[in-house]
C-alpha positions as CSV (number, residue, x, y, z in Angstrom):
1,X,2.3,10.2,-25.4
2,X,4.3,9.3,-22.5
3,X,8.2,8.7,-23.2
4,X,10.5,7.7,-20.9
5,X,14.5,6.8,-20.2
6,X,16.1,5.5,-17.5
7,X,16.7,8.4,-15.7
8,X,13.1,8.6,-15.8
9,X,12.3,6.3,-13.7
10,X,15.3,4.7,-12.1
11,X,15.9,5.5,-8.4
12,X,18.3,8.4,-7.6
13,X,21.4,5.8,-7.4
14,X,20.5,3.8,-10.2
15,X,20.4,0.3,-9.9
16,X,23.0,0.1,-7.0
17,X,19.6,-1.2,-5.4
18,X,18.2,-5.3,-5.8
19,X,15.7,-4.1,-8.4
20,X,12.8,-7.0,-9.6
21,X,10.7,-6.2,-12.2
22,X,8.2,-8.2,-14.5
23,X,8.4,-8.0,-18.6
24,X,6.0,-9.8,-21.1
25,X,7.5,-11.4,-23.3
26,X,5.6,-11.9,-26.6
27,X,7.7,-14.7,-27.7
28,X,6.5,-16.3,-24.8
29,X,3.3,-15.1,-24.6
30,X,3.7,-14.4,-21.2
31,X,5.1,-12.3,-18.4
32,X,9.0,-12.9,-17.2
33,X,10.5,-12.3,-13.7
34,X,13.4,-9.9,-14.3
35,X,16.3,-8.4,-12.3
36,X,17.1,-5.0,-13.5
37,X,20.8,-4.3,-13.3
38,X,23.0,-2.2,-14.6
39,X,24.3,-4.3,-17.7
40,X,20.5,-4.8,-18.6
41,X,17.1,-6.5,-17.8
42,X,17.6,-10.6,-17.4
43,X,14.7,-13.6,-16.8
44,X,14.9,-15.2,-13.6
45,X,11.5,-17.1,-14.1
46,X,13.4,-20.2,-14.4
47,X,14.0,-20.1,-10.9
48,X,11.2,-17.8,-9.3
49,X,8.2,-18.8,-11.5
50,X,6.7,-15.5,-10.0
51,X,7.7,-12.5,-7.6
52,X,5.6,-13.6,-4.8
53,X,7.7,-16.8,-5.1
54,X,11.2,-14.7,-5.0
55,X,8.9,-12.6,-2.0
56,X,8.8,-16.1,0.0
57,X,12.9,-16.6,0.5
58,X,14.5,-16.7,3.5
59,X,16.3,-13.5,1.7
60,X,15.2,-12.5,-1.2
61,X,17.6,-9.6,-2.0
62,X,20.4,-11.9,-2.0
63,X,18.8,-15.1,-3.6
64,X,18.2,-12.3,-6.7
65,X,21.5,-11.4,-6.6
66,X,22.9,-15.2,-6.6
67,X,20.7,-15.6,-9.9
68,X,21.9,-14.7,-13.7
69,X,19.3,-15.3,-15.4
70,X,19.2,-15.1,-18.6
71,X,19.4,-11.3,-20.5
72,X,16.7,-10.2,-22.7
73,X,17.5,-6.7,-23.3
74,X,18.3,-3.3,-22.0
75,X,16.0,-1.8,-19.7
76,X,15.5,1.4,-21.5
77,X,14.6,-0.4,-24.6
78,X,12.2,-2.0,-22.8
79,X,10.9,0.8,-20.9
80,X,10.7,2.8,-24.3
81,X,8.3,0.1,-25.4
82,X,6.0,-0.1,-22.7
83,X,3.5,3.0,-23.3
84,X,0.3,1.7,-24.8
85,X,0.9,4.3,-27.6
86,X,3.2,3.2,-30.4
87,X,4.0,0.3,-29.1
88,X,6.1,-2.5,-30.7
89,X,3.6,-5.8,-29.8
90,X,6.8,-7.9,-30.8
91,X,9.2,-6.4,-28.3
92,X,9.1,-6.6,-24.7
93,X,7.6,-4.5,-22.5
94,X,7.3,-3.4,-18.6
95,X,4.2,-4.7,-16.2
96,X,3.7,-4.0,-12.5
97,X,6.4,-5.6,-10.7
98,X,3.9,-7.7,-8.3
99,X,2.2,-10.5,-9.7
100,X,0.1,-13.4,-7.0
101,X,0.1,-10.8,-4.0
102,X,-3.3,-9.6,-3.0
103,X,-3.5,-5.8,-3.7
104,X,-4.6,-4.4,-0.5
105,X,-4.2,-0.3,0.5
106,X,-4.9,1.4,4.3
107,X,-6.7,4.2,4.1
108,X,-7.0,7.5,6.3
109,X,-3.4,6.8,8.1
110,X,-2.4,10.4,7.9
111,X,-4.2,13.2,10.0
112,X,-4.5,15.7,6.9
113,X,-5.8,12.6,4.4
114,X,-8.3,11.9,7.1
115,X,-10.2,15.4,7.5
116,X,-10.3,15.3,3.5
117,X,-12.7,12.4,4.0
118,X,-14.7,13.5,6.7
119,X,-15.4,16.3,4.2
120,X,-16.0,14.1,1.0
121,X,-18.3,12.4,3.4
122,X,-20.5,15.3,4.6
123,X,-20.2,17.1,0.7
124,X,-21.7,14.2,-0.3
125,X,-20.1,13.7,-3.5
126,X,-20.8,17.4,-4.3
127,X,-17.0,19.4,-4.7
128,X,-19.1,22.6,-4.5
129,X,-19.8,22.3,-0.9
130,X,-16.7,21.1,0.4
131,X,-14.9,24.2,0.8
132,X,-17.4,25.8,3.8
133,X,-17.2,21.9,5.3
134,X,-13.8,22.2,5.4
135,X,-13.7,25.4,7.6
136,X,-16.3,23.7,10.0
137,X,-14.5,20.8,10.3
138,X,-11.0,22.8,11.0
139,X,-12.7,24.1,13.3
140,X,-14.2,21.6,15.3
141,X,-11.0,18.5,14.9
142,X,-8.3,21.5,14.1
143,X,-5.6,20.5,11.4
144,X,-2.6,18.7,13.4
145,X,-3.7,15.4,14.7
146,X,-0.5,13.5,13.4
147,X,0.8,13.6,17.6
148,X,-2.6,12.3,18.4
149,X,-1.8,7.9,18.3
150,X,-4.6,6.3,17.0
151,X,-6.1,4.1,19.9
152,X,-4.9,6.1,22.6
153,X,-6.5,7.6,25.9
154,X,-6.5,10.9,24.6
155,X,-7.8,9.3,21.2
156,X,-10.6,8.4,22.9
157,X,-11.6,11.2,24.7
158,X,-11.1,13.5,21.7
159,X,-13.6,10.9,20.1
160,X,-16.3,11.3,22.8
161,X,-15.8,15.1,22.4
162,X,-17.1,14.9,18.4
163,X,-19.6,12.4,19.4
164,X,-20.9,14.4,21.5
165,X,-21.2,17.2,19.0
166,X,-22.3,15.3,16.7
167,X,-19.3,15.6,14.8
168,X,-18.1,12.0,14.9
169,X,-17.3,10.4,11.0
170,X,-16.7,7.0,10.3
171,X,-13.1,8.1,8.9
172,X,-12.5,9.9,12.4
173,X,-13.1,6.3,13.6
174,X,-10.4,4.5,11.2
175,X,-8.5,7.9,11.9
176,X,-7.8,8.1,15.5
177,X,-9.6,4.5,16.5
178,X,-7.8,1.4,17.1
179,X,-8.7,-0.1,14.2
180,X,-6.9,0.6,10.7
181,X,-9.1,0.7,7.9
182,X,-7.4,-1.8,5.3
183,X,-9.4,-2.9,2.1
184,X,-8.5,-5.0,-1.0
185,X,-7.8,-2.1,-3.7
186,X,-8.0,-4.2,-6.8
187,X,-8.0,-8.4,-8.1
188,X,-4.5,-9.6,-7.7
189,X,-2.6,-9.4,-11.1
190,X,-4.7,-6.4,-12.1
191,X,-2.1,-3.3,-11.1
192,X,-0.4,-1.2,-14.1
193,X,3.1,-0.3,-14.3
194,X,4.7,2.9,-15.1
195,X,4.5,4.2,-18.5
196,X,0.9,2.6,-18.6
197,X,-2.5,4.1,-18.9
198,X,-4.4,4.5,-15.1
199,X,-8.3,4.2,-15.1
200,X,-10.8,6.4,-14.3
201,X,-14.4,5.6,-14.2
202,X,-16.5,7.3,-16.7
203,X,-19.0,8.2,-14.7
204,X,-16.7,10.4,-11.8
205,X,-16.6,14.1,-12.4
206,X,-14.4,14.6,-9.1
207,X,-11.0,12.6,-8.5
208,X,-7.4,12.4,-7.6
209,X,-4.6,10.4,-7.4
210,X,-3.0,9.2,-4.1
211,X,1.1,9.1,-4.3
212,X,1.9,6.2,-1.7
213,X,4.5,3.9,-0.9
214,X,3.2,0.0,-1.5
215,X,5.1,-2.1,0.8
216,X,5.4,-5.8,-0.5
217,X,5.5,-8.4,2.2
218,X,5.6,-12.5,2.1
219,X,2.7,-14.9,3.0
220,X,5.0,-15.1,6.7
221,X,3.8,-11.4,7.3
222,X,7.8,-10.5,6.2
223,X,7.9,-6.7,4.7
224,X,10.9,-7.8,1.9
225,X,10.8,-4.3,0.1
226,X,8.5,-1.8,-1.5
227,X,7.6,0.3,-5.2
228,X,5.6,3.1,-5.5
229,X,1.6,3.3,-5.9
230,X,-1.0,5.6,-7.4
231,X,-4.1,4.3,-5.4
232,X,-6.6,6.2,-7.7
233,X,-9.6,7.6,-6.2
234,X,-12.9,8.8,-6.7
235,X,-14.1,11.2,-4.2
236,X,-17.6,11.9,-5.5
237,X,-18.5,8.3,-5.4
238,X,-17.0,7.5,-2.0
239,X,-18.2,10.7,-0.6
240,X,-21.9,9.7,-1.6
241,X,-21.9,6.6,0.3
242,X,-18.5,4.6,1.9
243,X,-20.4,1.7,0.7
244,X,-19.4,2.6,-2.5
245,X,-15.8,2.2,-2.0
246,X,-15.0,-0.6,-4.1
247,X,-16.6,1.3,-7.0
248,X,-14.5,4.5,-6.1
249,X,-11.4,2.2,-6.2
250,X,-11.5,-0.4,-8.0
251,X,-12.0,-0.5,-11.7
252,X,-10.1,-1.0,-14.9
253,X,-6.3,0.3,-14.6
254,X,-6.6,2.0,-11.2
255,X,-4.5,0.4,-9.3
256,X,-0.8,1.3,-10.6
257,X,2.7,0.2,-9.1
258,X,6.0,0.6,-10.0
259,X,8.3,1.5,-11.7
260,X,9.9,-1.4,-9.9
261,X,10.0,-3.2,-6.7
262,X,13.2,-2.5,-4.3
263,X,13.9,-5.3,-2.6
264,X,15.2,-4.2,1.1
265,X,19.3,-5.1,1.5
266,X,22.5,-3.3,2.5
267,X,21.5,-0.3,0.6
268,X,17.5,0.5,1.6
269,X,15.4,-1.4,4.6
270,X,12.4,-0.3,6.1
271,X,14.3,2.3,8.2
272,X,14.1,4.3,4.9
273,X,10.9,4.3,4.0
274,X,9.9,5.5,7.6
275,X,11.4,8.4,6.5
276,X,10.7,8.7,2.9
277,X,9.3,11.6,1.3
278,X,7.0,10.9,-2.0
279,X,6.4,13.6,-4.6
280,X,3.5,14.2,-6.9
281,X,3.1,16.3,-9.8
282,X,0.2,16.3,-12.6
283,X,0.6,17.7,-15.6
284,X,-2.5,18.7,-17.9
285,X,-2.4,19.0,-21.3
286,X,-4.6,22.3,-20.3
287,X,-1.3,23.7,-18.8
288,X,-2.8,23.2,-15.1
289,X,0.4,21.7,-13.0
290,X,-0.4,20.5,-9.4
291,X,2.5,19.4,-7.1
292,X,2.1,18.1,-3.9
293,X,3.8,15.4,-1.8
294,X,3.2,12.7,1.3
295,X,5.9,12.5,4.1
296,X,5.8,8.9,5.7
297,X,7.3,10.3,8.5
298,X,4.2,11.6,9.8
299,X,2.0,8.7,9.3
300,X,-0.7,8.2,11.7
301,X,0.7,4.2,12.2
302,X,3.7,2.7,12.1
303,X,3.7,0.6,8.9
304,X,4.4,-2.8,11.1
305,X,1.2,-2.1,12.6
306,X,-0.4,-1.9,9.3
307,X,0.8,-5.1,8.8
308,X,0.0,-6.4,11.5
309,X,-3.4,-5.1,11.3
310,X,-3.4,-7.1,7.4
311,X,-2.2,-10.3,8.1
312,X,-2.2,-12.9,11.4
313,X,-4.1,-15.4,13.2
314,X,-7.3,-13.8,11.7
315,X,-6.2,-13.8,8.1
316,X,-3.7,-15.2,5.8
317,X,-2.2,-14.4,2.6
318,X,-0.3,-17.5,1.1
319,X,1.1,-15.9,-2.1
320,X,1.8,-12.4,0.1
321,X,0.7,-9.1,-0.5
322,X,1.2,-5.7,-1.3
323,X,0.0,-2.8,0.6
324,X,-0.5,0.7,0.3
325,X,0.1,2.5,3.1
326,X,-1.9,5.9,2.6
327,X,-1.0,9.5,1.6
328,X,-1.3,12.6,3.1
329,X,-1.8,14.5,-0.1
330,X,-4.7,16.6,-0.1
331,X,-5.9,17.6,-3.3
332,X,-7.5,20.8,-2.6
333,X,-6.1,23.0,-4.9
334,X,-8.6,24.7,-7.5
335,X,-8.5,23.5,-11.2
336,X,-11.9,25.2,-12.8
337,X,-14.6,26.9,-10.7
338,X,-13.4,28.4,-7.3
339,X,-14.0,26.6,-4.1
340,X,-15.1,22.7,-6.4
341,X,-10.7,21.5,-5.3
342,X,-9.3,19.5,-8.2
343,X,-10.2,16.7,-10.2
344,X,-8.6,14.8,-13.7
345,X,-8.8,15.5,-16.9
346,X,-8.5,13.5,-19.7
347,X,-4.8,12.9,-20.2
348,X,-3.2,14.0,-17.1
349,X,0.3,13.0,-16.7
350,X,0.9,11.8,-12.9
351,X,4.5,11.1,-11.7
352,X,4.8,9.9,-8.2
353,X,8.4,9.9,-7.1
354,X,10.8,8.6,-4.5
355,X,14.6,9.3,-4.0
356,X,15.2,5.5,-3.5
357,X,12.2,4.0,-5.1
358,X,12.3,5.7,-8.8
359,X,9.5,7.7,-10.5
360,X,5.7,6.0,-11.2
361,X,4.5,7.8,-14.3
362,X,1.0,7.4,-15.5
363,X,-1.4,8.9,-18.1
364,X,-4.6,8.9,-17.2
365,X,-7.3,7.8,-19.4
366,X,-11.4,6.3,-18.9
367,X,-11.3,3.4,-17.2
368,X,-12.9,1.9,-20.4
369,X,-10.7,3.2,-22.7
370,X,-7.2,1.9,-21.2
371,X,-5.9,-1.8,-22.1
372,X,-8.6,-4.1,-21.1
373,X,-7.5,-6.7,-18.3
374,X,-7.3,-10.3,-19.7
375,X,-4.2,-11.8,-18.3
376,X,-5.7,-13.4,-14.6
377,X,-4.5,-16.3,-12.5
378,X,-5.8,-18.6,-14.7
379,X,-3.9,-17.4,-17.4
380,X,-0.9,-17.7,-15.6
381,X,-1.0,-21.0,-15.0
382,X,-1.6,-21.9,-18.0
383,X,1.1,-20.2,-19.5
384,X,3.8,-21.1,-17.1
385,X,2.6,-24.6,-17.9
386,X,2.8,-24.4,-21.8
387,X,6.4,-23.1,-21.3
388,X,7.6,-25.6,-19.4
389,X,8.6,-23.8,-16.2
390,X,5.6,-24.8,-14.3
């Protein structure tokens, strides 16, 4: 069982940040808009039916801040309640603190990230064979790209070079390219929050989790703050075929964000997650422990171009979204047979940290064995209506 506290999962200082979560509320049947504070946890949906409508003002830090609300309890009461375990169906409990925005992720931003998947590709799904791949690709691309700027002259020659050894990958193109490879990681309203089951699908036998930083951004292109994000992967299935992507990343629970969404102000902007470190460490219930962590600082592309490359003339997002901005975590470390890297196991505790952004802490279950997804659009709507908020 997971149990948390506050101190948990609350940034480093607290909640000197504009912190917006979501809650369901059972007596409503529903979820809640909440600011998190330091004298407890209070509904805002009477004014911001959603978080993609608080993402949409002119400033949304301070329109929070200019809103009571109404409390509805303390936050570590609610956050004791929100593991699926044990859990209280009458009390409140925490959800993913984005709600209409489209849940889209970049993939193969970091130089390090990137080899991994020119490996997965030529292993083929097989972790066995990765480990002599990896030394044949080190040798050919070398391990520090991260000065190389995707797009570039000598991007392109260094491409020409692989081609013509026939060394080139589809990831080296998303890589180094001027193109960003950005995809739609799950069905908006899908993600799980911290203290929640993430989803595995049944069928992988070599996975990982990525710890990112999601930056949330209005249906303008605005980035307005950011949360943390376990963008759960299967490396077997992708590294059969990329075609297989969606299946590698998006199923039941495994998409999770959280613990809550920092809204940028006088105290954190975007300036600070350019430099943010994220930690991860999974715990098994085997005893295995894997630490590892992703420095945004030496991202491939600058997270405006990400955006950039997301939304625009060529596409909109009306409700926003939220977008994970890739990890250089590598998971390469060996968990059973020498040489086959690490995968999950049943019950693996993840916890994805950030100074200013809190701690993401998942267990991590079968896809078909967490808490089945029900609550959609649809549902939403329906419940706003029946409450009298709509």
């Amino acid at each position: 069982m997971i149990s948390l506290t506050p101190k948990d999962v609350l940034p480093e200082d607290g909640t000197a940040g504009t912190l917006v979560g979501r809650v369901w509320l059972p007596q409503a049947g529903g979820p809640a808009v909440v600011a998190v504070r330091g004298d407890g946890v209070f509904d805002v949906t009477a004014r911001f039916l959603t978080v993609s409508a608080l993402c949409e003002d002119a400033d949304p830090a301070a329109a929070l801040r200019a809103t009571h609300g109404e409390r509805i309890g303390d936050f570590d009461a609610i956050l004791a309640n929100t593991p699926p375990d044990g859990r209280d169906a009458t009390r409140p409990h925490l959800l993913a603190p984005v709600d209409l925005q489209v849940l889209k992720a970049a993939g193969v931003t970091f130089a390090i990230s990137m080899l991994e998947r020119v490996i997965e590709e030529r292993a083929r799904g097989n972790p066995s064979s990765a480990e002599a791949i990896r030394k044949e690709v080190l040798r050919l691309v070398g391990d520090d790209l991260s000065k190389l700027k995707p797009g570039s002259e000598p991007a392109m020659r260094l491409k020409q070079v692989l081609i013509d050894q026939n060394a080139w990958s589809q990831y080296l193109e998303v890589g180094i390219g001027p193109d960003a490879e950005v995809f739609t990681k799950a069905p908006t309203l899908s993600s799980v929050g911290t203290g929640m089951d993430a989803g595995l699908h049944p069928k992988s036998t070599w996975n990982n989790p990525e710890p990112e930083v999601v930056l949330v951004v209005s249906g303008a292109g605005k980035i307005v703050g950011a949360a943390l994000g376990n963008d759960v992967n299967l490396r077997d299935f992708e590294g059969r075929s990329a075609l297989l992507l969606s299946k590698a990343k998006d199923n039941n629970a495994s998409c999770a964000i959280g613990p809550l969404l920092r809204l940028f102000d006088g105290t954190f902007s975007l300036d600070d997650v350019r430099k943010m470190d994220v930690g991860l460490t999974v715990k098994g219930a085997d005893g295995f422990v894997l630490e590892g962590h992703s420095s945004i600082s030496k991202i491939s592309r600058d997270p405006t171009d990400l955006v950039a490359q997301t939304i625009g003339p060529v596409h909109q997002y009306p409700d926003g979204f939220a977008l994970f901005l890739g990890t250089m975590f590598a998971p390469v470390k060996d968990r059973d047979a020498k040489g086959e890297g690490f995968t999950h196991k049943r019950d693996d505790i993840v916890t994805i940290e950030a100074s200013q952004l809190g701690k993401l802490v998942n267990r991590m279950r079968g896809s078909d064995e967490c808490e089945p997804w029900t609550f959609g659009v649809g549902a939403l709507m329906k419940n706003l209506a029946q409450r009298k908020v709509l």
